[in-house]
TIRO-100410 format. One line per field, with one value per residue (C-alpha): y, x negated, z negated; residue number from 1; chain. Coordinates in Angstrom, 2 decimals. Layout:
N
Y Y / ...
X X / ...
Z Z / ...
num NUM / ...
chaine A / ...
This chain:
370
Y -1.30 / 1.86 / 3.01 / 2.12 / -1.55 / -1.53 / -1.09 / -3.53 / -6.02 / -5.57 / -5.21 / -8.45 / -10.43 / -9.42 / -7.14 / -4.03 / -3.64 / -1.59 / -2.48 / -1.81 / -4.81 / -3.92 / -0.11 / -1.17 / 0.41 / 3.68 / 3.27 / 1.61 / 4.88 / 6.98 / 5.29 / 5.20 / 8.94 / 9.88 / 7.81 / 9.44 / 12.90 / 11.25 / 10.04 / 13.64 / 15.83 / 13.11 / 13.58 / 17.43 / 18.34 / 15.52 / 14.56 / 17.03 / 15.40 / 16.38 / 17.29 / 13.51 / 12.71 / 15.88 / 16.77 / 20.09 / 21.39 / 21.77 / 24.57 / 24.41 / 28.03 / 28.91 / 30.63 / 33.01 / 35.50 / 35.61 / 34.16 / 31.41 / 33.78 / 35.74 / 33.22 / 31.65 / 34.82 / 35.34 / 31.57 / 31.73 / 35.37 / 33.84 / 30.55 / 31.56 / 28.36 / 27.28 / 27.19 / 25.48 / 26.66 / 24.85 / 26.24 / 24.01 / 23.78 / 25.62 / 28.30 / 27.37 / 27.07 / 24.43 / 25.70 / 23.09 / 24.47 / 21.81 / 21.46 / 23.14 / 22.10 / 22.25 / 25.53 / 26.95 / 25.67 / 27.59 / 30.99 / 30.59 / 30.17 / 33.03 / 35.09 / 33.34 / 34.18 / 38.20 / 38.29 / 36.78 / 38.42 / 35.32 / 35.41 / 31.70 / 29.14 / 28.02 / 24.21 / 23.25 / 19.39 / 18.61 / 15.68 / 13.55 / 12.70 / 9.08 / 8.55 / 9.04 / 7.53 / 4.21 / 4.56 / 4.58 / 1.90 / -0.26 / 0.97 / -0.13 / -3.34 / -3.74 / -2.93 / -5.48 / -8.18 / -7.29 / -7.54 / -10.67 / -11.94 / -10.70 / -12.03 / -16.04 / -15.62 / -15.04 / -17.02 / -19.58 / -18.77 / -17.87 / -17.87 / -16.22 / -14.13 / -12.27 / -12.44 / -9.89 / -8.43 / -7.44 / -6.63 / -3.78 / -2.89 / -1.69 / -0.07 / 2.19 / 2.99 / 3.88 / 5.87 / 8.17 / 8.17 / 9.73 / 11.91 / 13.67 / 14.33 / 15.18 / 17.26 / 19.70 / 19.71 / 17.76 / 17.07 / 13.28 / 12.66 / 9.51 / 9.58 / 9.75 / 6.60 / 4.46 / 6.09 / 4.62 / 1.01 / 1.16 / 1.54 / -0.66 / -3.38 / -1.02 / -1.38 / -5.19 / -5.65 / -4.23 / -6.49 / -9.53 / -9.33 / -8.94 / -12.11 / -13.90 / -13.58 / -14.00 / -17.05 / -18.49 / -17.40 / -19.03 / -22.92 / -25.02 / -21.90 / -23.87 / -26.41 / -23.56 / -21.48 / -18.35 / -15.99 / -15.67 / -14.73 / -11.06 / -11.05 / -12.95 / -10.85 / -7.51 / -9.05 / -10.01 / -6.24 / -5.13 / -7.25 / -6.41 / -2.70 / -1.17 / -3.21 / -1.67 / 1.80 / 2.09 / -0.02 / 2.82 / 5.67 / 4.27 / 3.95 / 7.59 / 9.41 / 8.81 / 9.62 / 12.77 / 13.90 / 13.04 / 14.84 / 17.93 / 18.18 / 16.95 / 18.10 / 21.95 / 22.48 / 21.49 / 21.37 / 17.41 / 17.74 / 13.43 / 13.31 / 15.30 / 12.67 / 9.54 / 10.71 / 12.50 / 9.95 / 7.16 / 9.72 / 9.59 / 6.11 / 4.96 / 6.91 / 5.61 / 1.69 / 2.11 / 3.33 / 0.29 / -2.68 / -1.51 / -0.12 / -2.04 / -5.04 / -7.33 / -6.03 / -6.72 / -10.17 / -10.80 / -10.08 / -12.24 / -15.08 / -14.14 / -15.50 / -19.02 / -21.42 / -22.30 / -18.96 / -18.34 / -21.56 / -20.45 / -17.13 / -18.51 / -21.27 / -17.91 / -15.85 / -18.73 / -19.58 / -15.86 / -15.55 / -18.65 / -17.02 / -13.75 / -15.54 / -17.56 / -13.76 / -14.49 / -11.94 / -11.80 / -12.52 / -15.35 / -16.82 / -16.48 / -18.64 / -21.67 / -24.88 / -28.14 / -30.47 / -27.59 / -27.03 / -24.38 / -23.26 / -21.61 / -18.27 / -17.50 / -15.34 / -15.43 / -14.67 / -11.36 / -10.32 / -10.18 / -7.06 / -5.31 / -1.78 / 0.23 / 0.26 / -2.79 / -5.16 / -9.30 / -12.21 / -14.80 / -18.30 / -20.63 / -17.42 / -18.14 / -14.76 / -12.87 / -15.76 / -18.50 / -21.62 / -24.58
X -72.11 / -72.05 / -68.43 / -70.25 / -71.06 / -67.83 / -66.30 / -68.99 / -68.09 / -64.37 / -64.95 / -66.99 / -64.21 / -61.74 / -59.50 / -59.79 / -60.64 / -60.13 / -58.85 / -61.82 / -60.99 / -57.43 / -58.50 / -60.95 / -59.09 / -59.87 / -63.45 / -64.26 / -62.32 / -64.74 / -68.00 / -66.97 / -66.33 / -69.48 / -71.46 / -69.65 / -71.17 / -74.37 / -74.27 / -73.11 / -75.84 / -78.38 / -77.47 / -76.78 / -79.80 / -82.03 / -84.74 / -87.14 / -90.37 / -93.27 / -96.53 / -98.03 / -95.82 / -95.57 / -99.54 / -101.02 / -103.14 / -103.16 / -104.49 / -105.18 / -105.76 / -108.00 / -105.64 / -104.17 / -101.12 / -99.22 / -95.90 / -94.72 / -92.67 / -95.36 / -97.61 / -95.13 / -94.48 / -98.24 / -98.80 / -96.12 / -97.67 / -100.94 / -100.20 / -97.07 / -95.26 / -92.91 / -95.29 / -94.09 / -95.30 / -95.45 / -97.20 / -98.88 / -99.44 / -102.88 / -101.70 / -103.06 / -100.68 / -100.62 / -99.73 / -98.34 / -98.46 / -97.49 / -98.84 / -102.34 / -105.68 / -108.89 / -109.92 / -106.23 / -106.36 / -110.26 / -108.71 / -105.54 / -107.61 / -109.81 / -106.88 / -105.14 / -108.09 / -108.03 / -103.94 / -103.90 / -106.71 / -108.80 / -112.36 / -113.31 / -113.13 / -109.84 / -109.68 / -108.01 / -107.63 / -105.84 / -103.69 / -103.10 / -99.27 / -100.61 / -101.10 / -97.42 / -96.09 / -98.28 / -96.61 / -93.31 / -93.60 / -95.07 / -92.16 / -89.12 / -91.39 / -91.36 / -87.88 / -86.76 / -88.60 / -87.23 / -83.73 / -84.16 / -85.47 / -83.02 / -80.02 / -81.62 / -82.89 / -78.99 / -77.26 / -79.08 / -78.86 / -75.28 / -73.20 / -73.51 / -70.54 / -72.45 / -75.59 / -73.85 / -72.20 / -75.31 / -77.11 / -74.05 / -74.52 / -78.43 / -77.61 / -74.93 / -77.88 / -79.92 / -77.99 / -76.69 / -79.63 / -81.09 / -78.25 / -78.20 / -81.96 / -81.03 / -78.13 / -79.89 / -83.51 / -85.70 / -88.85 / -89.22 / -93.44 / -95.32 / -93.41 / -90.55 / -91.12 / -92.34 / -89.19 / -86.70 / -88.53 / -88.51 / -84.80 / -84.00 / -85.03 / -83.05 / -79.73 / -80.32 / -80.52 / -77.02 / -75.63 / -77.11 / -76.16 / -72.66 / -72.75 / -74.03 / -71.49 / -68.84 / -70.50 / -70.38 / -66.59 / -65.39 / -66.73 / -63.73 / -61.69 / -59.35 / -58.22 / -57.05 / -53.67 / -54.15 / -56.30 / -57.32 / -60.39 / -59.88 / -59.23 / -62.57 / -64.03 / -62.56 / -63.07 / -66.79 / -67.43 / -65.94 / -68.15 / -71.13 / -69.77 / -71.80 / -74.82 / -75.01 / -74.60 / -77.22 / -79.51 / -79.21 / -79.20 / -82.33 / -83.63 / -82.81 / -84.36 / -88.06 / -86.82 / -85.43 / -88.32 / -90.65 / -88.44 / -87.68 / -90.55 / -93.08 / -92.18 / -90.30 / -92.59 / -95.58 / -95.16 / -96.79 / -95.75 / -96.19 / -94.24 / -91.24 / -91.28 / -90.70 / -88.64 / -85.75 / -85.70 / -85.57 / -83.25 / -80.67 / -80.92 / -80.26 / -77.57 / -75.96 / -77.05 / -75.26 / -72.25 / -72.36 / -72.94 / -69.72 / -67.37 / -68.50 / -70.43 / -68.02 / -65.05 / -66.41 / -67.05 / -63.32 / -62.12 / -64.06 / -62.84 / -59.88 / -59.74 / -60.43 / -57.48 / -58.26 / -58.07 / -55.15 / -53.32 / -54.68 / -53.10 / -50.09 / -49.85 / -50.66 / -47.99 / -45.76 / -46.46 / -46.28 / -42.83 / -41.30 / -42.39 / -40.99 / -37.62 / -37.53 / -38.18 / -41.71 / -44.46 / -47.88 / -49.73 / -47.35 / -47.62 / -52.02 / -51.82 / -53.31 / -51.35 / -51.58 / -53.29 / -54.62 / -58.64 / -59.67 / -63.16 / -62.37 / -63.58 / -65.80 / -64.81 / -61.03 / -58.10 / -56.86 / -53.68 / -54.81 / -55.82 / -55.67 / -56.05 / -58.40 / -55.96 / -54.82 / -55.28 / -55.04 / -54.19 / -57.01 / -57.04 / -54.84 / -52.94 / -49.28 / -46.86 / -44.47 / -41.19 / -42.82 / -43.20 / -46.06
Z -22.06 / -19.79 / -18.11 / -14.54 / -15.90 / -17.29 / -14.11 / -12.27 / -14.43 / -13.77 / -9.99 / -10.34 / -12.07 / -9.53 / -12.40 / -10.54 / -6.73 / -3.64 / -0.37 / 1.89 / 4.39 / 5.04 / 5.79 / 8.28 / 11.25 / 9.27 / 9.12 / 12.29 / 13.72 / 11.57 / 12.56 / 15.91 / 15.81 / 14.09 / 16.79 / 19.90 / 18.25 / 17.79 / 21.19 / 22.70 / 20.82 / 21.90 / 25.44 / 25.62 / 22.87 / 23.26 / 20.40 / 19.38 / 20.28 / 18.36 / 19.56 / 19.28 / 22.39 / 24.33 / 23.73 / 23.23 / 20.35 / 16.33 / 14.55 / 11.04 / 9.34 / 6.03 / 3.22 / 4.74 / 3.22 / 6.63 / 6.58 / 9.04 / 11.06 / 11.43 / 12.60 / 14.87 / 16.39 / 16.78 / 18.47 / 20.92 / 21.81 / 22.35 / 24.31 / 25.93 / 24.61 / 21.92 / 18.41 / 15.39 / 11.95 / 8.97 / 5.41 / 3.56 / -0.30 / -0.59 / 1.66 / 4.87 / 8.06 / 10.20 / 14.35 / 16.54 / 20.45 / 22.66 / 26.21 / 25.87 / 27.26 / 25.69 / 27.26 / 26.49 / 23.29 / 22.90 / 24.03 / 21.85 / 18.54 / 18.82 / 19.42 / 16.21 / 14.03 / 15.38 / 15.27 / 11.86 / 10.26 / 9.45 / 8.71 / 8.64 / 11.58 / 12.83 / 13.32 / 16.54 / 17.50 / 21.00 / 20.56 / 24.18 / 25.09 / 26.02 / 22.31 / 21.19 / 24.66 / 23.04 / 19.20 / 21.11 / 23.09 / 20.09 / 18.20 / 20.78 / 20.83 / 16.76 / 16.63 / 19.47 / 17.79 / 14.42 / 15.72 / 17.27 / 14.08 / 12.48 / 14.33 / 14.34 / 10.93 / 9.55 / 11.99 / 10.42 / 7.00 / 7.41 / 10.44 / 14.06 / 13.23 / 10.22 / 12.29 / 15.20 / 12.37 / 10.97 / 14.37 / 14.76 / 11.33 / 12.35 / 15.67 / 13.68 / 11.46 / 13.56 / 16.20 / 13.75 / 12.02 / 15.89 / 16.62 / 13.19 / 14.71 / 17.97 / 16.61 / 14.06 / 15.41 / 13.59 / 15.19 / 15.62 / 14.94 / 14.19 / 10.56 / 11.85 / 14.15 / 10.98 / 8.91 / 11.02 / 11.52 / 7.14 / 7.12 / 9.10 / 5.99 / 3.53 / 5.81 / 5.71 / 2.05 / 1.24 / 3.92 / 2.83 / -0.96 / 0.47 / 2.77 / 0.24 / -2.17 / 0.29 / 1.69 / -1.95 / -2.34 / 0.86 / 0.12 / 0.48 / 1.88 / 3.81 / 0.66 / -1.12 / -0.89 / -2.98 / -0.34 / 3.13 / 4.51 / 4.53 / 0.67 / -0.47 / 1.62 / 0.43 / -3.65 / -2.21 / -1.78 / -4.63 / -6.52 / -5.19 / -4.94 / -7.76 / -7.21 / -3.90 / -5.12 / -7.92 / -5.85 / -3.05 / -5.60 / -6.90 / -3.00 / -2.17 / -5.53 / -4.77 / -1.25 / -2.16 / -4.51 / -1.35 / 0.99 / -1.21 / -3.30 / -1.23 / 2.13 / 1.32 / -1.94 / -0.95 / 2.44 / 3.20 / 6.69 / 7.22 / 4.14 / 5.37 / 8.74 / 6.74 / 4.17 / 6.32 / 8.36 / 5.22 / 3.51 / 6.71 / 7.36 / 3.74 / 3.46 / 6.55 / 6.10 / 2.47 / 4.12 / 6.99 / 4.95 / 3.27 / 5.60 / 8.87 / 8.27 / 6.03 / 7.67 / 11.10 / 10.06 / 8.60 / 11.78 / 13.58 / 11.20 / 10.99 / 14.97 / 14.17 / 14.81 / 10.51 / 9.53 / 10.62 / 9.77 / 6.28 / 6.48 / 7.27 / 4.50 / 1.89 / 3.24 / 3.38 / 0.00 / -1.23 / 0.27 / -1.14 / -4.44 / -3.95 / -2.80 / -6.43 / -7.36 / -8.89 / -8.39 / -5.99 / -9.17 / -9.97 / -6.48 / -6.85 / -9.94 / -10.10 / -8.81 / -10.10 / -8.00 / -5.70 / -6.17 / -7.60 / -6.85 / -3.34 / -5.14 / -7.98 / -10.80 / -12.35 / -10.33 / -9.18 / -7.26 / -3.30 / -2.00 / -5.28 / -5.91 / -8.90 / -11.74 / -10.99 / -13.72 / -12.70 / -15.28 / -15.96 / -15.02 / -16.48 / -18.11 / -17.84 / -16.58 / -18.65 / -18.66 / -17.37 / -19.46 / -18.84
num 1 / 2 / 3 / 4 / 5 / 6 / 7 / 8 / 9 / 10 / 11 / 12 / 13 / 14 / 15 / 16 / 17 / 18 / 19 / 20 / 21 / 22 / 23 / 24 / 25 / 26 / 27 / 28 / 29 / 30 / 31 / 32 / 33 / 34 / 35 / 36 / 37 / 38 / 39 / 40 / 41 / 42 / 43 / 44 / 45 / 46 / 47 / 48 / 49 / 50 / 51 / 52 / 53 / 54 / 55 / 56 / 57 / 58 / 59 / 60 / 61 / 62 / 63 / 64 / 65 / 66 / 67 / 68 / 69 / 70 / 71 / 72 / 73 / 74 / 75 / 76 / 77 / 78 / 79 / 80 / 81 / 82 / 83 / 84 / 85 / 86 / 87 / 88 / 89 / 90 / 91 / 92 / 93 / 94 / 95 / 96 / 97 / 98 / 99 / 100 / 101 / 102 / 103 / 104 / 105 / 106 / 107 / 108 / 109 / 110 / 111 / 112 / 113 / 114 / 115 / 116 / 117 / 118 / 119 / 120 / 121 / 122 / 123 / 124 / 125 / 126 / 127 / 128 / 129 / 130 / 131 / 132 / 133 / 134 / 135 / 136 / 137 / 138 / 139 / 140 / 141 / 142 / 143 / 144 / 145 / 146 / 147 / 148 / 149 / 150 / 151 / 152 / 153 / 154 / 155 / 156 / 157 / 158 / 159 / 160 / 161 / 162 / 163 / 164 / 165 / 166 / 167 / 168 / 169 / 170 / 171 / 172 / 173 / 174 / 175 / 176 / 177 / 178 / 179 / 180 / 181 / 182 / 183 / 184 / 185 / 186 / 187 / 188 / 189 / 190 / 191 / 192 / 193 / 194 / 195 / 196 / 197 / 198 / 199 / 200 / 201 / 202 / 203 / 204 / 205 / 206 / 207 / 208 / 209 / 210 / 211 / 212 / 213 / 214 / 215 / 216 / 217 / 218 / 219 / 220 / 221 / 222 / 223 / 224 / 225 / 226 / 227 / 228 / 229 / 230 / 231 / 232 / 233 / 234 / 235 / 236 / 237 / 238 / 239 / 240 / 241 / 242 / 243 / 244 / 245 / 246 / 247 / 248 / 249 / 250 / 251 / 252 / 253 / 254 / 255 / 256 / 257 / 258 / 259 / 260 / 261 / 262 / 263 / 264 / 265 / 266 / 267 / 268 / 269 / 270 / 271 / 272 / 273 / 274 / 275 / 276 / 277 / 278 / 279 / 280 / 281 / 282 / 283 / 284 / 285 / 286 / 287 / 288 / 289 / 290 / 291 / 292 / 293 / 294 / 295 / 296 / 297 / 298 / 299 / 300 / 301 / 302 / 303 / 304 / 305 / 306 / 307 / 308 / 309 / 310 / 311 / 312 / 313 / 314 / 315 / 316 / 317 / 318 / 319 / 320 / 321 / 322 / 323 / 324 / 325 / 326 / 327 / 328 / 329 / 330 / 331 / 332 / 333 / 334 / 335 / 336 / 337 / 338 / 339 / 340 / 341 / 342 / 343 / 344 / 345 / 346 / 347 / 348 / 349 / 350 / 351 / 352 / 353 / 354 / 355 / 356 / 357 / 358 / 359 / 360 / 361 / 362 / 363 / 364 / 365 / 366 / 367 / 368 / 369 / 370
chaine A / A / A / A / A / A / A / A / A / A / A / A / A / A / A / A / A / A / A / A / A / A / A / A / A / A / A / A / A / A / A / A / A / A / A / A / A / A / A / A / A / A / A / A / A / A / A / A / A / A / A / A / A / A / A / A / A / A / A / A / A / A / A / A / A / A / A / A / A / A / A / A / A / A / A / A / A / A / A / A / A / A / A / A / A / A / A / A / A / A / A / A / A / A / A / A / A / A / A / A / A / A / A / A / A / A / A / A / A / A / A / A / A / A / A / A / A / A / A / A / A / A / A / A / A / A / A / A / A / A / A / A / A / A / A / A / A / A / A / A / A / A / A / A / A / A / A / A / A / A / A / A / A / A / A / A / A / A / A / A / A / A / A / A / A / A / A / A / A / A / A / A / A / A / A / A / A / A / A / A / A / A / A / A / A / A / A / A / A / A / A / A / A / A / A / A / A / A / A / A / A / A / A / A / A / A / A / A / A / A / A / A / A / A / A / A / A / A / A / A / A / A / A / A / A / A / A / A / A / A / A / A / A / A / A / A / A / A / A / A / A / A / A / A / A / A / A / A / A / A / A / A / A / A / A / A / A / A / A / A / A / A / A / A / A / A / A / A / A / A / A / A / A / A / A / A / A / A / A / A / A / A / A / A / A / A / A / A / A / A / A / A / A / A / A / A / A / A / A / A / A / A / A / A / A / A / A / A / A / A / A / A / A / A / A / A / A / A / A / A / A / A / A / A / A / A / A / A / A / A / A / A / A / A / A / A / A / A / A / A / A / A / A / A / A / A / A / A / A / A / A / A / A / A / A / A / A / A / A / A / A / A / A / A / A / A / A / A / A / A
């Protein structure tokens, strides 16, 4: 077995772990921070909008051996508006100017063709702002009706508390998924639009594999002594913890080939939309199912009038053990006549830490006889 199922197997059984619940504070401050700046640049830069929702004309050149600065400087000369440039892989440029007319857009490709030397025909194709003002409004409608969907579809399937957990889980997403937009540039086009709808499932997946497992470790939660809520839930990441990473690593290669090789190499300008925007997002719904959704939901449980009796009858029973001078691990061992399938997996010390090793079931501790 590899060294990283090694340690997924060890994170699975509870023998090594890391305290991701009781840090939340830390990374709800984090993710709060990151979204302010998200928030800010979206306000003070705004988003980028791409010619498919401002309007205005395309031009498509023949090969040509002018550079892209060259031909940007040459656009904006000719129209009199901002011109973005992109080279694609057989040599030929594609000109965005936004806010032309057909007659504008007439006068500004003859004068491309003489600026940049070009023999053949320039294709121009005007492109109507009512077009992208449609996509959008299809897309806030697609992405309202996903939430909703969403939110019933795991309250019923697992609780209303992992159901809003969830729901804040996706607007993290996608917020900082916009503001890293709004904040370096990025021109938000049709691809763009359908790249943020496709993350939205990828941010979901994590989230659920998560909530599943803890909903299987907390059956019978309350006739148990040896963890509260907050601990399943922190061992319920854990175990999942590599599962979630190579599933997103595997998620964000293709991505990145798509992104890097198809959009910078060979300059697929509909393939550089999608995949920033599925590169971002991924990379920010692996972080939230994490860091925000599971923690979010222990501390909604950990409100409930049972949850906290629970907590209290733990820490009780952990302190009566450390007065008879017994250990955490000693006080997490099984009990006769207590049940003992609260939690999945063999026992671990609560809130344990990676190098932290925890005795199996039924294993007695160093001096203590059965």
């Amino acid at each position: 077995m590899s060294r990283l199922g090694t340690i997924g197997a060890r994170l699975y059984r509870g023998e090594v772990g890391y305290d991701f619940v009781g840090k939340r504070k830390i990374w709800y401050a984090v993710s709060i921070l990151i979204t302010i700046t998200a928030i800010v640049g979206l306000a003070v830069s705004g988003l980028n909008m791409g010619i498919e929702f401002k309007g205005g004309a395309v031009f498509t050149t023949p090969k040509t051996s002018v550079s892209v600065a060259q031909a940007q400087e040459f656009a904006e000369e000719a129209s009199g508006h901002p011109a973005i440039v992109q080279k694609l892989g057989n040599d030929t440029l594609r000109i965005q100017v936004s806010e032309l007319d057909t007659a504008q857009a007439n006068t500004v490709g003859k004068q491309l063709a003489e600026d940049l030397n070009i023999t053949g025909e320039i294709n121009a194709e005007l492109v109507g702002p009512s077009w992208g003002e449609q996509i959008a409004n299809k897309a806030w409608t697609g992405l309202g009706v996903f939430m909703i969907l969403v939110v019933v579809y795991l309250a019923i399937a697992f609780e209303w508390r992992m159901a809003l957990a969830a729901l804040v889980a996706l607007i993290h997403d996608i917020t900082i998924t916009v503001g890293i937009y709004a904040l370096v540039g990025f021109e938000v086009t049709p691809g763009t639009v359908i790249g943020l709808l496709t993350i939205l499932g990828y941010s979901l997946y994590d989230t659920v594999v998560v909530f599943d497992s803890l909903k299987e470790g907390t059956k019978d939660i309350t006739k148990q002594t040896r963890w509260t809520y907050s601990e399943i839930a922190n061992r319920s990441i854990n175990g999942t913890l590599v599962r979630s990473i190579n599933t997103t690593v595997v998620a964000l290669l293709p991505v990145a080939g798509l992104l890097f090789i198809g959009g910078g190499f060979l300059g697929a300008g509909m393939l550089n939309d999608i995949s920033l925007s599925l590169f971002v997002g991924l990379a920010a719904g692996a972080y939230s199912s994490i860091f925000i959704a599971t923690p979010l939901v222990a501390d909604l449980k950990e409100r409930e009038p049972a949850m906290k009796a629970l907590k209290k009858r733990v820490l009780a029973k952990r302190a009566a053990a450390a007065a008879r001078g017994e250990s955490a691990e000693d006080a997490s061992e099984d009990v006769p006549g207590e049940p003992q399938d609260a939690l999945p997996g063999a026992a671990a010390t609560a809130g344990a830490v990676v190098g932290q090793r925890g005795r199996g079931r039924g294993r007695p501790s160093p001096g203590k006889r059965r």
